[in-house]
PDB file of N, CA, C and O in Angstrom:
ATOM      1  N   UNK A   1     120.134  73.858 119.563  1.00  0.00           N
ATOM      2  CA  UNK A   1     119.492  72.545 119.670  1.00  0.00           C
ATOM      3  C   UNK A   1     118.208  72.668 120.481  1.00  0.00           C
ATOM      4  O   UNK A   1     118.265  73.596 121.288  1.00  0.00           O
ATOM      5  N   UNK A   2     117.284  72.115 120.485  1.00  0.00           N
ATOM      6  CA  UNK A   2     116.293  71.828 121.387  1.00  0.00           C
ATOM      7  C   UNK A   2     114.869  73.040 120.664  1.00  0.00           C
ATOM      8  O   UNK A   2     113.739  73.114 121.147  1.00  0.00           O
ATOM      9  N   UNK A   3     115.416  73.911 119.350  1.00  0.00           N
ATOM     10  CA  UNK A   3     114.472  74.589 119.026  1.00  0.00           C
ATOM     11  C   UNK A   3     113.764  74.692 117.582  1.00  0.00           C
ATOM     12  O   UNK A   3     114.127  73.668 117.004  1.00  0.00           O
ATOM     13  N   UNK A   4     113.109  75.272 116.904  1.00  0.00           N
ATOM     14  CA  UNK A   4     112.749  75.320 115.798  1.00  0.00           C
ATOM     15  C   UNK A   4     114.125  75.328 114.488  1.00  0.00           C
ATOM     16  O   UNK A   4     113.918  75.105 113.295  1.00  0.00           O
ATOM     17  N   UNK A   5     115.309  75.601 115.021  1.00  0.00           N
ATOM     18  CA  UNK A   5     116.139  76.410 114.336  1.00  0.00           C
ATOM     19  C   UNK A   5     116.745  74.803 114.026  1.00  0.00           C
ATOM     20  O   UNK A   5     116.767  74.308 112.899  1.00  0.00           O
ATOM     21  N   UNK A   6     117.266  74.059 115.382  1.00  0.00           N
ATOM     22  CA  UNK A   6     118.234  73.283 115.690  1.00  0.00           C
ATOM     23  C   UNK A   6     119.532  73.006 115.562  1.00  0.00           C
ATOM     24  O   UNK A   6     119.809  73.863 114.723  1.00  0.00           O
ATOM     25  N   UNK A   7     120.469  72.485 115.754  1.00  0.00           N
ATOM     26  CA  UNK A   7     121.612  73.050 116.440  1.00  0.00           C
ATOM     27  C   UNK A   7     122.883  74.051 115.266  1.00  0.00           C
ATOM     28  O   UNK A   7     123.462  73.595 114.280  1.00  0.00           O
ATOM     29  N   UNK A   8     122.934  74.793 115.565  1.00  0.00           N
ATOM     30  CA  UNK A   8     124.227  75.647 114.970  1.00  0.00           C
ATOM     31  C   UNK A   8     123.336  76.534 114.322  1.00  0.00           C
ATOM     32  O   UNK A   8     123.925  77.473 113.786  1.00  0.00           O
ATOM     33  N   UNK A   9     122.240  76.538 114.212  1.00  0.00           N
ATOM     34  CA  UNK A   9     121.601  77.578 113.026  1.00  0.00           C
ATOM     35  C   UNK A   9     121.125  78.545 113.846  1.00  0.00           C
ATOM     36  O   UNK A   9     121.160  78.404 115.068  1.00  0.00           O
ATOM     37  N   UNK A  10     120.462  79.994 113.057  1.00  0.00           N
ATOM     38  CA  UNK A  10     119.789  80.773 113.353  1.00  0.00           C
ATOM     39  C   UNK A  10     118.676  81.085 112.557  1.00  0.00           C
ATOM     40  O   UNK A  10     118.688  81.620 111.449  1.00  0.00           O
ATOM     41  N   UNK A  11     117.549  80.639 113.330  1.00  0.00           N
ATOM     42  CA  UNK A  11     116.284  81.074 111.846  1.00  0.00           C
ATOM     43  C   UNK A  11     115.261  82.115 112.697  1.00  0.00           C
ATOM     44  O   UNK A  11     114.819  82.135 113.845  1.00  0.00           O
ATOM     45  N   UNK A  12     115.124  83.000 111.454  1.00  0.00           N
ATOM     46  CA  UNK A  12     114.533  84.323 111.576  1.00  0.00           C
ATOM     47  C   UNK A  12     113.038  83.629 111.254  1.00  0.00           C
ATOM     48  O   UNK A  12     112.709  82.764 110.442  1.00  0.00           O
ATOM     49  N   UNK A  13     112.327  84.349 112.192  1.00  0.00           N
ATOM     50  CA  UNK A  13     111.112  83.654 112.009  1.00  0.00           C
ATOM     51  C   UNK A  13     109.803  84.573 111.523  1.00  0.00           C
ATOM     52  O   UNK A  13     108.764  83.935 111.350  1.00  0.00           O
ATOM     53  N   UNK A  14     109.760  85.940 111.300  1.00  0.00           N
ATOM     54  CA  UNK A  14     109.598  86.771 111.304  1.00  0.00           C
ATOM     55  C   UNK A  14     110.565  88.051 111.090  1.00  0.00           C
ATOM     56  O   UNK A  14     111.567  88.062 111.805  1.00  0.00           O
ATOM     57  N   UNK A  15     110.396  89.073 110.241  1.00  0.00           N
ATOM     58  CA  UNK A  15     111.023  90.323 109.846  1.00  0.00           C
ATOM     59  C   UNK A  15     110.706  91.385 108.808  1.00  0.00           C
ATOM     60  O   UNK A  15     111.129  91.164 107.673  1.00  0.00           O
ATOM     61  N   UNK A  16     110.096  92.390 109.002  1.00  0.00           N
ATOM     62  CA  UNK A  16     109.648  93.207 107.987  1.00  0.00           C
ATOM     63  C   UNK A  16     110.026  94.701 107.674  1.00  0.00           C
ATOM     64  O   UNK A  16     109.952  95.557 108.556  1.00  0.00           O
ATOM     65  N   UNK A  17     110.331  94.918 106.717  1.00  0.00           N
ATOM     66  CA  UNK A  17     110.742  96.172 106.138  1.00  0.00           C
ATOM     67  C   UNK A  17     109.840  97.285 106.610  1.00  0.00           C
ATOM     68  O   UNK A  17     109.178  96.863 107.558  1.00  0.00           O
ATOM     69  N   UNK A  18     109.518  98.681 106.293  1.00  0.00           N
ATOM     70  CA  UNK A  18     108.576  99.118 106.390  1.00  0.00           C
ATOM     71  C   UNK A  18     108.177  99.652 105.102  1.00  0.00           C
ATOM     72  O   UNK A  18     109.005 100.485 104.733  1.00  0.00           O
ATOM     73  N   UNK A  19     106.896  99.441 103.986  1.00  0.00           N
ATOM     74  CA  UNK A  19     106.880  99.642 103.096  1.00  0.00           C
ATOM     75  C   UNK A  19     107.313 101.295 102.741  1.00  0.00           C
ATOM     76  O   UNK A  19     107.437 102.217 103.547  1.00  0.00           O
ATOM     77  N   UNK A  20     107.502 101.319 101.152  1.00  0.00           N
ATOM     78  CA  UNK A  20     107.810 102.863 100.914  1.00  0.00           C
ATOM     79  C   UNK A  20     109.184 102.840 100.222  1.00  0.00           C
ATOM     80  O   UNK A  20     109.806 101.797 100.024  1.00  0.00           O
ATOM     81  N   UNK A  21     109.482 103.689  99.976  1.00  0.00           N
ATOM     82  CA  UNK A  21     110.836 103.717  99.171  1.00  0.00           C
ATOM     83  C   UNK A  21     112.032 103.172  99.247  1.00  0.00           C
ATOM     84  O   UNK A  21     112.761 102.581  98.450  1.00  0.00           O
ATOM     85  N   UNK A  22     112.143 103.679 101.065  1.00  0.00           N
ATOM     86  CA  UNK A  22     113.705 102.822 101.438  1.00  0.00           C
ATOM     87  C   UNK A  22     113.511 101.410 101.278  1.00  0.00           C
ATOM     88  O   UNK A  22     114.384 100.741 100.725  1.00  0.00           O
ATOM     89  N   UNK A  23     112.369 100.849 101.741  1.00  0.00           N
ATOM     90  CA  UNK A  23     112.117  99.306 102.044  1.00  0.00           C
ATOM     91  C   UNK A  23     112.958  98.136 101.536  1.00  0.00           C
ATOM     92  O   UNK A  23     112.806  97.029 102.053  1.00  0.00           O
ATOM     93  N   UNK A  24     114.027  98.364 100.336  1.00  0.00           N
ATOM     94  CA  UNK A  24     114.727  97.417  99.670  1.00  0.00           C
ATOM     95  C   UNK A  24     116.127  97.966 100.353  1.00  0.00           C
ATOM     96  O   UNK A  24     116.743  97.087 100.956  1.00  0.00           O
ATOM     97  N   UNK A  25     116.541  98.869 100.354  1.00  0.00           N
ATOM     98  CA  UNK A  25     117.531  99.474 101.894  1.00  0.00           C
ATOM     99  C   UNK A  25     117.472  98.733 102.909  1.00  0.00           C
ATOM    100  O   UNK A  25     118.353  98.001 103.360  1.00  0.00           O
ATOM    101  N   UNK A  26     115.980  98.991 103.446  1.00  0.00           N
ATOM    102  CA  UNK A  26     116.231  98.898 104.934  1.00  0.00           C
ATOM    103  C   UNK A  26     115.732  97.071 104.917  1.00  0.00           C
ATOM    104  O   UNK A  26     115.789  96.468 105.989  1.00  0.00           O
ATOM    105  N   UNK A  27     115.412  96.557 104.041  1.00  0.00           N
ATOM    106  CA  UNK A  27     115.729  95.215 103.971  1.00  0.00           C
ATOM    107  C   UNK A  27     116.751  94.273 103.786  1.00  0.00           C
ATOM    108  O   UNK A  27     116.825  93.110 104.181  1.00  0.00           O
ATOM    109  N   UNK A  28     117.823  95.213 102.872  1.00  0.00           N
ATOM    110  CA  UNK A  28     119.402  94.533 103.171  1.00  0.00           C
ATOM    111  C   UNK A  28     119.596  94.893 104.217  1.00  0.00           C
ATOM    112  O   UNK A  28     120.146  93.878 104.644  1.00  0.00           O
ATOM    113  N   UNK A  29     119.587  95.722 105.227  1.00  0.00           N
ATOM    114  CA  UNK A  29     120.227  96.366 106.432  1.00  0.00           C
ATOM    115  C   UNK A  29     119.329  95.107 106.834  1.00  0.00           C
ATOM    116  O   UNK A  29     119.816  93.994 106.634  1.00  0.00           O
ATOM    117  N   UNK A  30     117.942  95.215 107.434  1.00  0.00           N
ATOM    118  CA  UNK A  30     118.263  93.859 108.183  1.00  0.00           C
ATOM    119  C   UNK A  30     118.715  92.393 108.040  1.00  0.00           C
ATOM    120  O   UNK A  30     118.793  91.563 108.945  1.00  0.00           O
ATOM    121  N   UNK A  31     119.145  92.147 106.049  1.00  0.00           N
ATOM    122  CA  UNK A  31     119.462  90.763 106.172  1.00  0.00           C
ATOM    123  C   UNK A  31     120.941  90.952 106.669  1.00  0.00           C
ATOM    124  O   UNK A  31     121.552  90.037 107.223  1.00  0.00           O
ATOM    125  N   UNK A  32     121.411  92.035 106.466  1.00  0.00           N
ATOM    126  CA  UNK A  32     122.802  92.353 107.597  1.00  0.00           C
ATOM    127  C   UNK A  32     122.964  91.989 108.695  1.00  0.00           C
ATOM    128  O   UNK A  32     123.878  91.303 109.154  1.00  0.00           O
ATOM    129  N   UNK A  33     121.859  92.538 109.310  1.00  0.00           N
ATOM    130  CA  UNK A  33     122.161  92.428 111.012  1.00  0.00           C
ATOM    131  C   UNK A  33     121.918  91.468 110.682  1.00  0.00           C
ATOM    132  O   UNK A  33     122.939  91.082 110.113  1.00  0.00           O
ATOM    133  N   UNK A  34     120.862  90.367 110.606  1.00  0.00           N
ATOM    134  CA  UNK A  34     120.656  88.744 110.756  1.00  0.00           C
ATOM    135  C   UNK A  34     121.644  88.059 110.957  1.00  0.00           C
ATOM    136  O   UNK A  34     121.988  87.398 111.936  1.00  0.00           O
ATOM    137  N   UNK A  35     122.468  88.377 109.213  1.00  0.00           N
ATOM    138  CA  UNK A  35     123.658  87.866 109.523  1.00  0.00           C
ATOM    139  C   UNK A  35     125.002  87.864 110.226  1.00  0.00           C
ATOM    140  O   UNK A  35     126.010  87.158 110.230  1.00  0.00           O
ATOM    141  N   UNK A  36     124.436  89.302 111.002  1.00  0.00           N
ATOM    142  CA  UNK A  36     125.522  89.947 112.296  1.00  0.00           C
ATOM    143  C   UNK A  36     125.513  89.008 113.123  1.00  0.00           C
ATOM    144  O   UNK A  36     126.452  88.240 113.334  1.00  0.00           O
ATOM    145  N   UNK A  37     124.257  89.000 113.747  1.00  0.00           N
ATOM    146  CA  UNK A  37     123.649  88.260 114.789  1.00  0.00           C
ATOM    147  C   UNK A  37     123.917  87.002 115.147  1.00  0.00           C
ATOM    148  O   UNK A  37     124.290  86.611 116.253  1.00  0.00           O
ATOM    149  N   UNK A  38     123.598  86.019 113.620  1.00  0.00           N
ATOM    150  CA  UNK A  38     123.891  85.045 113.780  1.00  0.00           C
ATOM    151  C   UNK A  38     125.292  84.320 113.778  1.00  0.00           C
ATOM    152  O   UNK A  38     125.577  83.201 114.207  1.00  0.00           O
ATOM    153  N   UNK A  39     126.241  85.459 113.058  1.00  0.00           N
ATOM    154  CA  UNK A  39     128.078  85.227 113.227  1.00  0.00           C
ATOM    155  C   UNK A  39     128.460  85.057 114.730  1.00  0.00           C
ATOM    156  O   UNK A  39     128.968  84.089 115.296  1.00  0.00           O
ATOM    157  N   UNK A  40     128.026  86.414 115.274  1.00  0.00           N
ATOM    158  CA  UNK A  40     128.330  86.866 116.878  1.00  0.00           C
ATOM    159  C   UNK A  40     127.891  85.230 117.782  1.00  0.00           C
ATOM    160  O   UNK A  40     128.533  84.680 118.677  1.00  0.00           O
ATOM    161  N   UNK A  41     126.853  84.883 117.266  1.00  0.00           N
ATOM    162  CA  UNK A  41     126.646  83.670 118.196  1.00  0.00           C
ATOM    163  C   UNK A  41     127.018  82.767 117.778  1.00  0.00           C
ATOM    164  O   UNK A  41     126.542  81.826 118.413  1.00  0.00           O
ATOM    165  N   UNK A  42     127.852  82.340 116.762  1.00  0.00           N
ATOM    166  CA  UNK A  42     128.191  81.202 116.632  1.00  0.00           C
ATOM    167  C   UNK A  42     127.653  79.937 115.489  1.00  0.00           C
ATOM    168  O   UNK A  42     128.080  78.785 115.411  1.00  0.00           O
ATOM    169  N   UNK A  43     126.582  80.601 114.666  1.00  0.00           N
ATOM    170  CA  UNK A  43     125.761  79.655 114.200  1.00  0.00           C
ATOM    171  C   UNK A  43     126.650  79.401 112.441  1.00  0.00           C
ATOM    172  O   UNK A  43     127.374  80.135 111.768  1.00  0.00           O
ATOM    173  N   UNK A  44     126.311  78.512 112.318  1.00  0.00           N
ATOM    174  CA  UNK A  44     127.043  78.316 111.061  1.00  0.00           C
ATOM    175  C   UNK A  44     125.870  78.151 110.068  1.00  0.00           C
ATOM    176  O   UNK A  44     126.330  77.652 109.041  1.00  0.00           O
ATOM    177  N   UNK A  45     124.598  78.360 109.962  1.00  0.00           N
ATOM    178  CA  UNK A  45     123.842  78.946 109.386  1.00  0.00           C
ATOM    179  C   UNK A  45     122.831  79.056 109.672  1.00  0.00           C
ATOM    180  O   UNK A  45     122.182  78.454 110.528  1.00  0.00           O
ATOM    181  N   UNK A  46     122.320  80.537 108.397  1.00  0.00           N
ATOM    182  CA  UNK A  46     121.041  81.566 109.172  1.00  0.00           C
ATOM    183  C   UNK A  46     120.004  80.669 108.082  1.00  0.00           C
ATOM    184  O   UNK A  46     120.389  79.998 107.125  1.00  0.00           O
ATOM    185  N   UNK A  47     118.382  80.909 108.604  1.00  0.00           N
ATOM    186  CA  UNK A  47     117.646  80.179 107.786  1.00  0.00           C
ATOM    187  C   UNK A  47     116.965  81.175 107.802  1.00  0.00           C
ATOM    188  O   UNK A  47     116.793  81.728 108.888  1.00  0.00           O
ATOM    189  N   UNK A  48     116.187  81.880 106.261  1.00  0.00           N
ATOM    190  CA  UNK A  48     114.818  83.010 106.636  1.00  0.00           C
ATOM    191  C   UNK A  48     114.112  82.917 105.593  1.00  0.00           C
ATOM    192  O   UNK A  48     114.595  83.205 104.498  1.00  0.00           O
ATOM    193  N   UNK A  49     112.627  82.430 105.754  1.00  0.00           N
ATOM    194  CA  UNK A  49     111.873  82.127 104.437  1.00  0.00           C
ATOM    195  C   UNK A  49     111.002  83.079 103.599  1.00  0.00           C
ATOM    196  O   UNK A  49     110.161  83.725 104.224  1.00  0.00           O
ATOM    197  N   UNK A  50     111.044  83.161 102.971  1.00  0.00           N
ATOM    198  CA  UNK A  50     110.186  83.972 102.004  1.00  0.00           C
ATOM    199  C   UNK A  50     109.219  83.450 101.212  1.00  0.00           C
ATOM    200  O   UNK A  50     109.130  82.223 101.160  1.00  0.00           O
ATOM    201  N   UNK A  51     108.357  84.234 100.483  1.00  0.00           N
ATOM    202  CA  UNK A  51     107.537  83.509  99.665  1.00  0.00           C
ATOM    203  C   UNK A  51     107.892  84.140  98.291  1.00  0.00           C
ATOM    204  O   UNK A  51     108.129  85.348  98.294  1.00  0.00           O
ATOM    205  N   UNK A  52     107.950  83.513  97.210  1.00  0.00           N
ATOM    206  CA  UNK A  52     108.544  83.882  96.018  1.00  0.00           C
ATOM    207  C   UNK A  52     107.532  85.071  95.144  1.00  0.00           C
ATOM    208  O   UNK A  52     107.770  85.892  94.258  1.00  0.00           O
ATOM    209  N   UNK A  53     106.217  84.640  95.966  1.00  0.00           N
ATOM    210  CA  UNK A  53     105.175  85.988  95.787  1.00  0.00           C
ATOM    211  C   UNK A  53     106.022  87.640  95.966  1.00  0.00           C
ATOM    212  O   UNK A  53     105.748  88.592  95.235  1.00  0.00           O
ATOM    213  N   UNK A  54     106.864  87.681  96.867  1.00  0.00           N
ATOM    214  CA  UNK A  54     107.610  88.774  97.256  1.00  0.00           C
ATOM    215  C   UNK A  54     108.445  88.693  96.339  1.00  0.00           C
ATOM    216  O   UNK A  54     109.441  88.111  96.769  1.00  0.00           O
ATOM    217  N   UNK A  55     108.539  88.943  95.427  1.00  0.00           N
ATOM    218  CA  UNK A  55     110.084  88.759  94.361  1.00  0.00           C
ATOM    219  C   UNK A  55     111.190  89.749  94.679  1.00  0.00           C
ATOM    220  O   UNK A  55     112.387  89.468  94.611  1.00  0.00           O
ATOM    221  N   UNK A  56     110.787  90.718  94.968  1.00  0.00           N
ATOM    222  CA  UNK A  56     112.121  91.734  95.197  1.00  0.00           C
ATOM    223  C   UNK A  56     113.135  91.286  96.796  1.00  0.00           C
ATOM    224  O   UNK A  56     114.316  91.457  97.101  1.00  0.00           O
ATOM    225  N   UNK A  57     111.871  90.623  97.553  1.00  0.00           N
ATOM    226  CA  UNK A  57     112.604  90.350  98.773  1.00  0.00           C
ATOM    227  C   UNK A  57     113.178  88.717  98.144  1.00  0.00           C
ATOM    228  O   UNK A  57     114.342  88.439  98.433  1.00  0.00           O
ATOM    229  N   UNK A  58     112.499  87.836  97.438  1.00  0.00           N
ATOM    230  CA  UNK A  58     113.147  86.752  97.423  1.00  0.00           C
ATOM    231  C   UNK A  58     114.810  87.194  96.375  1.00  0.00           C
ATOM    232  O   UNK A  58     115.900  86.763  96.750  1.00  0.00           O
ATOM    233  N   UNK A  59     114.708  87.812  95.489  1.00  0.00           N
ATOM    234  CA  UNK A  59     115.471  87.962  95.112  1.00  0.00           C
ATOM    235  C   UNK A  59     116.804  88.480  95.364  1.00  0.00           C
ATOM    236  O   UNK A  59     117.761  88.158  94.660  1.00  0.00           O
ATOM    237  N   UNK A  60     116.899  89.346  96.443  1.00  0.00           N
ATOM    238  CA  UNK A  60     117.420  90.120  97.875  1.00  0.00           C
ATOM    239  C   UNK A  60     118.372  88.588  98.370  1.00  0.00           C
ATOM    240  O   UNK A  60     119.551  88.234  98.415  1.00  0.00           O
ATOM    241  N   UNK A  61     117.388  88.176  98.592  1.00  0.00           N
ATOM    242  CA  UNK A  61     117.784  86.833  99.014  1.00  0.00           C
ATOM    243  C   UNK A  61     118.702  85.430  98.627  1.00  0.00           C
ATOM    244  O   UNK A  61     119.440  84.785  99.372  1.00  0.00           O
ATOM    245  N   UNK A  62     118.439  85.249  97.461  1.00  0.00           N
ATOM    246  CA  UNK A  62     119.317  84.919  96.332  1.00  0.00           C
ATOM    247  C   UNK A  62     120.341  85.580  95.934  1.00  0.00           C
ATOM    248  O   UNK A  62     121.257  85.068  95.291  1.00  0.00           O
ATOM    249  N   UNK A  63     120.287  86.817  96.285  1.00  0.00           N
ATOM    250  CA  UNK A  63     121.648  87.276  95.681  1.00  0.00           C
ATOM    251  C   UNK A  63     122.680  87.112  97.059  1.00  0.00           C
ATOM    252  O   UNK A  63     123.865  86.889  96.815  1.00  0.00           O
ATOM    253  N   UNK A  64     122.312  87.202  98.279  1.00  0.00           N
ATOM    254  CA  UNK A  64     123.209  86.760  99.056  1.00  0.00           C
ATOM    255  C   UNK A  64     123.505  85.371  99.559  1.00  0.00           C
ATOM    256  O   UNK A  64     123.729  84.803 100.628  1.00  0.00           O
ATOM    257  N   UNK A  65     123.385  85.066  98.127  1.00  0.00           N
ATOM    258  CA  UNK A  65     123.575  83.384  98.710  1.00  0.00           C
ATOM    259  C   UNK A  65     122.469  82.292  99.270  1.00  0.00           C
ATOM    260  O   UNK A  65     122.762  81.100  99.355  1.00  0.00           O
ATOM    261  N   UNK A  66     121.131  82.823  99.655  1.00  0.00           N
ATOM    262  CA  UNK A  66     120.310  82.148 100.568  1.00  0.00           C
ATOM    263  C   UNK A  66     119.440  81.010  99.592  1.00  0.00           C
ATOM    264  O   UNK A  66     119.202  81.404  98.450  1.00  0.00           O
ATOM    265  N   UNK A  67     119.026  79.843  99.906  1.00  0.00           N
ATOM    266  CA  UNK A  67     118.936  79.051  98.507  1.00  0.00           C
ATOM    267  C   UNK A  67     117.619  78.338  99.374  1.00  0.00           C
ATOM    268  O   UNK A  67     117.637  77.980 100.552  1.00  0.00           O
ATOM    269  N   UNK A  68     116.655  78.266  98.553  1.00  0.00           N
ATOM    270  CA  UNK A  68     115.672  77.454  98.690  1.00  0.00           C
ATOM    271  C   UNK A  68     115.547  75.780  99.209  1.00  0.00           C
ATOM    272  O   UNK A  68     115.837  74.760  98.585  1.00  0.00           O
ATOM    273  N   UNK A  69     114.999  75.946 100.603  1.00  0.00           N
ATOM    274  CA  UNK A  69     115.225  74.278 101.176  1.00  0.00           C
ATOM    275  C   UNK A  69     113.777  73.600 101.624  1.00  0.00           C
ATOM    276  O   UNK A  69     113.581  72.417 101.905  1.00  0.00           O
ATOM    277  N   UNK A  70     112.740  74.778 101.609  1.00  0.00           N
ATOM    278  CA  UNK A  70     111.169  74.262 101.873  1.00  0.00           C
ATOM    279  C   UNK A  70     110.420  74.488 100.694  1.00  0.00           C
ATOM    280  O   UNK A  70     110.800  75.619 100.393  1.00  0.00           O
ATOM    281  N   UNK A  71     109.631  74.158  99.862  1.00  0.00           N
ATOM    282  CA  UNK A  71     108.777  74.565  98.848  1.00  0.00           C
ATOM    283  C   UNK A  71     107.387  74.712  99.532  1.00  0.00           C
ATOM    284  O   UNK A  71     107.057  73.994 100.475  1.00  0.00           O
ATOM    285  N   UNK A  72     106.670  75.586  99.059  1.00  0.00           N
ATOM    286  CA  UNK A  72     105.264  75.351  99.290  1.00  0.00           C
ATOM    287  C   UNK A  72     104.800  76.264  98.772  1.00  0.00           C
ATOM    288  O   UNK A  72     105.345  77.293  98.373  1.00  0.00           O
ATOM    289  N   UNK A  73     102.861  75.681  98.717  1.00  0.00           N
ATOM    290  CA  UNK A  73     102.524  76.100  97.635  1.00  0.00           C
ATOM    291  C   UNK A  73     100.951  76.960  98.244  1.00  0.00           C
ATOM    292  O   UNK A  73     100.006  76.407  98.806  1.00  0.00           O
ATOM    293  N   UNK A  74     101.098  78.511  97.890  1.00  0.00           N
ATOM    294  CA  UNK A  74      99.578  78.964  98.212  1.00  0.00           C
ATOM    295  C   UNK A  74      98.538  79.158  97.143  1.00  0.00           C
ATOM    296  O   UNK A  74      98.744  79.325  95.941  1.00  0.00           O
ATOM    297  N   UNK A  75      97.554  79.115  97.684  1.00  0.00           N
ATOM    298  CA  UNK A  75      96.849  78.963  96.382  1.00  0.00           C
ATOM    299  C   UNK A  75      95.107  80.213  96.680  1.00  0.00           C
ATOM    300  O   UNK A  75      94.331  80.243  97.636  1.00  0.00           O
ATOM    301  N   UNK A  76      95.119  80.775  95.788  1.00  0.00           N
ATOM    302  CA  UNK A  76      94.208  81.962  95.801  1.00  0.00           C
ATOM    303  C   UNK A  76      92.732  82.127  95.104  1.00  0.00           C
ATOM    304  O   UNK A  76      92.687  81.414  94.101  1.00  0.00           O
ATOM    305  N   UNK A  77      91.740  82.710  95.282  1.00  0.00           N
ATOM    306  CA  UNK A  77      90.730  82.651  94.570  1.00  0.00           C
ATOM    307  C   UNK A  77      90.789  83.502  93.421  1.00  0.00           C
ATOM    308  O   UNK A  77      91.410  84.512  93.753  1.00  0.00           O
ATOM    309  N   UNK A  78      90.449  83.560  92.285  1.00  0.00           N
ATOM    310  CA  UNK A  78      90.323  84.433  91.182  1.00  0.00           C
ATOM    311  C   UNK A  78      89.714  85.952  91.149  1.00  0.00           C
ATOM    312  O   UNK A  78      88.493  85.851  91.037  1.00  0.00           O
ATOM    313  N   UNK A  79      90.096  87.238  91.203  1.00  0.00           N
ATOM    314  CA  UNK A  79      89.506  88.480  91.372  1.00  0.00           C
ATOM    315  C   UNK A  79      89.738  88.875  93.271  1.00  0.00           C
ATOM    316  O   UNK A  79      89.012  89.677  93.860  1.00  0.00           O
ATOM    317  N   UNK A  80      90.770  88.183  93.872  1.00  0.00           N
ATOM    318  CA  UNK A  80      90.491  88.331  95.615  1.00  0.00           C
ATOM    319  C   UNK A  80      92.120  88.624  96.076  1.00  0.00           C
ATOM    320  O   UNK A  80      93.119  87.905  96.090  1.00  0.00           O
ATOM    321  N   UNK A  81      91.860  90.066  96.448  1.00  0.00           N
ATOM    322  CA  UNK A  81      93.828  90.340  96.912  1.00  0.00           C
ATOM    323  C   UNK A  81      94.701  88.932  97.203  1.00  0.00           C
ATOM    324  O   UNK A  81      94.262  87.881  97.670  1.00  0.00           O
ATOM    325  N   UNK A  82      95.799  89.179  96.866  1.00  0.00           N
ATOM    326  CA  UNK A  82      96.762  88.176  96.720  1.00  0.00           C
ATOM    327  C   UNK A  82      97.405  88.287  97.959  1.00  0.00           C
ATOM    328  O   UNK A  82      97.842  89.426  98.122  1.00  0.00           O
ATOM    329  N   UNK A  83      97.626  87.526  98.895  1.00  0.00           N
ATOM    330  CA  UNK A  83      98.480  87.436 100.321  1.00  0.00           C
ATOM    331  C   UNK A  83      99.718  88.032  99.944  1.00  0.00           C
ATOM    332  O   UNK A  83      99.826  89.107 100.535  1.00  0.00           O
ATOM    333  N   UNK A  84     100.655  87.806  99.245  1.00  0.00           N
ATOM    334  CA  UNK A  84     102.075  88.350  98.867  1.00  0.00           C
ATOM    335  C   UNK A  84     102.364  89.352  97.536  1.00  0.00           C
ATOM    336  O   UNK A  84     102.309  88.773  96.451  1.00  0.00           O
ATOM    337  N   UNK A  85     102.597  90.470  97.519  1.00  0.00           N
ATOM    338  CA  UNK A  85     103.224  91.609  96.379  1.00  0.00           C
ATOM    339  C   UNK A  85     104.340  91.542  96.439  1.00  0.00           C
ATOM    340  O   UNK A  85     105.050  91.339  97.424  1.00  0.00           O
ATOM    341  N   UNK A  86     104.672  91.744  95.135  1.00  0.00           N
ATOM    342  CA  UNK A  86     106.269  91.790  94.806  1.00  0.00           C
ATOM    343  C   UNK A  86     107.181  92.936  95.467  1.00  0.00           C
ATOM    344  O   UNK A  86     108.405  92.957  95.337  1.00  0.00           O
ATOM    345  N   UNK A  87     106.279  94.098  96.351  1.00  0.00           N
ATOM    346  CA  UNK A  87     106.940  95.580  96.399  1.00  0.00           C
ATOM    347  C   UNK A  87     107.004  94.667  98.627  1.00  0.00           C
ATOM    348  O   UNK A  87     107.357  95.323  99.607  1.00  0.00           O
ATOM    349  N   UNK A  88     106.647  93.489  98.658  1.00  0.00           N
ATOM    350  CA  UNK A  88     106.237  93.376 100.620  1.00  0.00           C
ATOM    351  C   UNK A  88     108.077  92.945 100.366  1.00  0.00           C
ATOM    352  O   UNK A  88     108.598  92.253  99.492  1.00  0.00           O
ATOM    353  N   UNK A  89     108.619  93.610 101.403  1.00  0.00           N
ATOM    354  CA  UNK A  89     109.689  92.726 102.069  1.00  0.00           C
ATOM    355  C   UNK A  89     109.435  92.038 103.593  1.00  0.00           C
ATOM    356  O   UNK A  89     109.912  92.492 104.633  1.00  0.00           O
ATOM    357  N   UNK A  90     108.752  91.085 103.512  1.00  0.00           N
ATOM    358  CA  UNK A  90     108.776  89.819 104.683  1.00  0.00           C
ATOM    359  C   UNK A  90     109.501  88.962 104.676  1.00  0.00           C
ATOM    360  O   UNK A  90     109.759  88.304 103.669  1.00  0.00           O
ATOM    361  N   UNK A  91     110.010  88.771 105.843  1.00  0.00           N
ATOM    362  CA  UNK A  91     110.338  86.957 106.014  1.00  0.00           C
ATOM    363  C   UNK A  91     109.302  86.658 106.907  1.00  0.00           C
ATOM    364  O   UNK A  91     109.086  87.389 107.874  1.00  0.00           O
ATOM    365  N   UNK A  92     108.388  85.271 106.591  1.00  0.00           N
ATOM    366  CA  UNK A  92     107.470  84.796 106.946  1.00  0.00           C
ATOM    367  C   UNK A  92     108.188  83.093 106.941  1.00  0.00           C
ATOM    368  O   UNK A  92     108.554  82.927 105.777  1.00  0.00           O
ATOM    369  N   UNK A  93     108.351  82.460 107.347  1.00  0.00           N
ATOM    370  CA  UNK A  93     108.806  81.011 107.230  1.00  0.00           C
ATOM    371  C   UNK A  93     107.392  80.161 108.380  1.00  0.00           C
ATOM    372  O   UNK A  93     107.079  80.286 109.564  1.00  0.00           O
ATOM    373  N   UNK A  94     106.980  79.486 107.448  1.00  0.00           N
ATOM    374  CA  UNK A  94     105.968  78.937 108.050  1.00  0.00           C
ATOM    375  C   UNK A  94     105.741  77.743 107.721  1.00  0.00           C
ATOM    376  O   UNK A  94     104.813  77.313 107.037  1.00  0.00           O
ATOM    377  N   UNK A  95     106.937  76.961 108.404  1.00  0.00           N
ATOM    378  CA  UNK A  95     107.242  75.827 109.426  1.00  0.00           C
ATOM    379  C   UNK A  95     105.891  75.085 110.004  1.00  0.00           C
ATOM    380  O   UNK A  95     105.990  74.169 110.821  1.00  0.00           O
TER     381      UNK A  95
END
């Protein structure tokens, strides 16, 4: 209570893989611990946002259950790197 998360939850506010091969590995390993973390303390649920730009991490995500509760929408110039690739595992939630 009293934080971004509010009461009983745990939200990851930040978390990143390190790109490269393992990166879809070592991105379930941390939605693991998250959800270690947040059992051990008590929370009856974890919140961690993604951007659907990341598809392999949103999808990661979806498969353990985690379900879309913020929408939003970025929007890019034509010919100019794209903020999110399908190969980034981030959680970025930007609240």
């Amino acid at each position: 209570a009293g934080s971004e998360a509010g009461s009983e939850t745990c939200y990851v506010k930040f978390a990143a893989a390190r790109p490269g091969g393992s990166a879809a590995k070592h991105f379930a390993e941390l939605l693991a611990a998250s959800e270690a973390f947040a059992s051990a303390r008590g929370a009856k649920k974890l919140v961690a946002g993604v951007s659907a730009g990341r598809r392999n991490a949103y999808e990661q995500l979806l498969t353990r259950g985690f379900r879309p509760s913020i929408t939003g929408i970025s929007m890019h110039r034509p010919g100019r790197p794209l903020f999110a690739s399908p190969d980034d595992f981030v959680i970025d939630d930007w609240r």
